[in-house]
C-alpha positions in Angstrom: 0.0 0.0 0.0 1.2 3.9 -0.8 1.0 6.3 1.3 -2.1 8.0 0.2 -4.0 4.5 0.6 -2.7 4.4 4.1 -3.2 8.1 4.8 -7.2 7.5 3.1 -7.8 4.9 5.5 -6.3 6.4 8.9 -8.8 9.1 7.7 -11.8 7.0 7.3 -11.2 5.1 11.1 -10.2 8.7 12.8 -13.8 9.8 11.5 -15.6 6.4 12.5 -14.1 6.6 15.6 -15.7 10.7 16.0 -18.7 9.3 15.1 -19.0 6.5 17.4 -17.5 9.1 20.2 -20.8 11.2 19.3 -23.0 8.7 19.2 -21.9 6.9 22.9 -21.8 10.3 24.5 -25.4 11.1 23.3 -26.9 8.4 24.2 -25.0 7.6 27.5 -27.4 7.0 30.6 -25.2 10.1 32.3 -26.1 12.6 29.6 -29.8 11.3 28.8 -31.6 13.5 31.3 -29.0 16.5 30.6 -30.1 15.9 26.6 -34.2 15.6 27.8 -34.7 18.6 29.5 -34.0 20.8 26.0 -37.5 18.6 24.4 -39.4 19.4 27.8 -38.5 23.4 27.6 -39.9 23.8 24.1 -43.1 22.7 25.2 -43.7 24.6 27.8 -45.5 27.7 27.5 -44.2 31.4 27.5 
């Protein structure tokens, strides 16, 4: 493999690894009510 193809796929993982970072931390039991209480303050009223 040349160094692009190696460079390409270091890329690819580094971004699949950002993505699976997102994803955990989002829907982690520690965040969940941190991430809720934005949906309950739109409905309330003004």
């Amino acid at each position: 493999m040349d160094l692009a193809s190696i460079l390409y796929l270091g890329v690819t993982f580094g971004l699949f690894a950002i993505f699976a970072w997102i994803v955990i931390r989002t829907y982690s039991r520690k965040n969940r009510d941190k991430n809720e209480i934005a949906k309950y303050r739109m409905l309330d009223d003004d």
